[in-house]
C-alpha positions as CSV (number, residue, x, y, z in Angstrom):
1,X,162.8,74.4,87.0
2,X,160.6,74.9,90.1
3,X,157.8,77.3,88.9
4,X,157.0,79.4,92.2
5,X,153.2,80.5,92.1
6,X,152.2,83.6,94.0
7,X,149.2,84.1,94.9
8,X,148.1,87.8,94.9
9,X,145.4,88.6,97.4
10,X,142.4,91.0,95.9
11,X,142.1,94.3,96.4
12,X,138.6,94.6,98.7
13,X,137.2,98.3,97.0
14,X,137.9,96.9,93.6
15,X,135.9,93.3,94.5
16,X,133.2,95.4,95.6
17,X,133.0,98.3,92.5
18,X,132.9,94.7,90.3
19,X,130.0,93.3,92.6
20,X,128.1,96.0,92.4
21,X,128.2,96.4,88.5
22,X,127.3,93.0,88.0
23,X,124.5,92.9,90.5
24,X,123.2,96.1,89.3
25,X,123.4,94.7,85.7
26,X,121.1,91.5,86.6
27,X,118.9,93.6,88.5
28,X,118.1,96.1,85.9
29,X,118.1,93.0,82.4
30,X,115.2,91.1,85.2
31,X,113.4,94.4,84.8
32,X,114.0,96.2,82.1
33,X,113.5,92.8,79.6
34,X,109.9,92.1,80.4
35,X,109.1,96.0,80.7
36,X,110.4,95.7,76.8
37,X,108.7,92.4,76.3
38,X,106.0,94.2,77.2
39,X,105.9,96.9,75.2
40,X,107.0,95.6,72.1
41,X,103.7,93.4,72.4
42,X,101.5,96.5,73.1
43,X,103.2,98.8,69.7
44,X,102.5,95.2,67.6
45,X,99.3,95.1,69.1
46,X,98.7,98.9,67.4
47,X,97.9,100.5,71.1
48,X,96.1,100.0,73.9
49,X,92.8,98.5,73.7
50,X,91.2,101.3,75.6
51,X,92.2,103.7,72.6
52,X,90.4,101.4,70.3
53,X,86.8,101.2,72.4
54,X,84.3,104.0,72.1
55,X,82.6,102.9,75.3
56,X,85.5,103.3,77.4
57,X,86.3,107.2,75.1
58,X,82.2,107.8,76.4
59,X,82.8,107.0,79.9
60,X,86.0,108.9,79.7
61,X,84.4,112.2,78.2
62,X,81.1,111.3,81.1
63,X,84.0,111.5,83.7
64,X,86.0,114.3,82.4
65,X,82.9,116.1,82.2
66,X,82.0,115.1,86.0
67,X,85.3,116.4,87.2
68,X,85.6,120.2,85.0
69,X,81.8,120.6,86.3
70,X,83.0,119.4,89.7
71,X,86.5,122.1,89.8
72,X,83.6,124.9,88.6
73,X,81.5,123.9,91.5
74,X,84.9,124.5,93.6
75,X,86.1,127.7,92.4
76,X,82.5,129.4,92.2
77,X,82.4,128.2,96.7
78,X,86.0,129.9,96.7
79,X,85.4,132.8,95.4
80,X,82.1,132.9,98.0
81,X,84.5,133.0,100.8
82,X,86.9,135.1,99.8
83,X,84.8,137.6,98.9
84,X,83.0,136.6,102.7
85,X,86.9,137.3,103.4
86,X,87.0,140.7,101.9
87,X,83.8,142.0,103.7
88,X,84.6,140.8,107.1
89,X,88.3,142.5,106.9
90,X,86.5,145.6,105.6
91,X,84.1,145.5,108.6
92,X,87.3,145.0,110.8
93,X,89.0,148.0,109.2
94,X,86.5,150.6,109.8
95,X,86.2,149.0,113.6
96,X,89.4,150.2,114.0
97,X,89.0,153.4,112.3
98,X,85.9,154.5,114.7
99,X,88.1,153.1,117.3
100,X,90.8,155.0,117.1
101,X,88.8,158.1,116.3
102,X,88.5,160.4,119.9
103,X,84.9,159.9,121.1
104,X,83.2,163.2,120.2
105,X,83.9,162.6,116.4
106,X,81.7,160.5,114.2
């Protein structure tokens, strides 16, 4: 018996949808394993070393401290101008009122 072999030719979409599993698959274990390398070391470890240093929680609190006095420094100037705002619209206003008023009337 003569055994006839027939080759079958791949269907392009399908070759592609398989590549692009298998590439996306590499892609994300050569990222995703040291990421979870990574952080299984840091939970063994018990946390970050930052959590553990007082000096870094006192320069922390020094900076947090710099920044709320810094927003308070900003919001106190804002409110400066808009209320700068207010008066100068309110000047505006009763510019236009005398304005439109007829001339003999105060």
């Amino acid at each position: 018996m003569l055994a006839t072999l027939v080759l079958l030719q791949p269907d392009p979409f399908l070759v592609r949808e398989v590549l692009r599993i298998v590439v996306t698959g590499v892609v994300f274990l050569a990222i995703g394993t040291p990421l979870a390398v990574a952080f299984g070391r840091r939970i063994a470890r018990g946390g970050s070393p930052k959590d553990s240093d007082p000096r870094a929680l006192q320069a922390m609190d020094a900076r947090l401290a710099r920044i709320e006095q810094a927003v308070e420094a900003i919001a106190v100037e804002v409110e400066r101008v808009a209320e700068g705002q207010r008066y100068a619209t309110k000047l505006q206003a009763e510019q236009a009122k005398r304005a439109a008023l007829p001339e003999g009337r105060p």
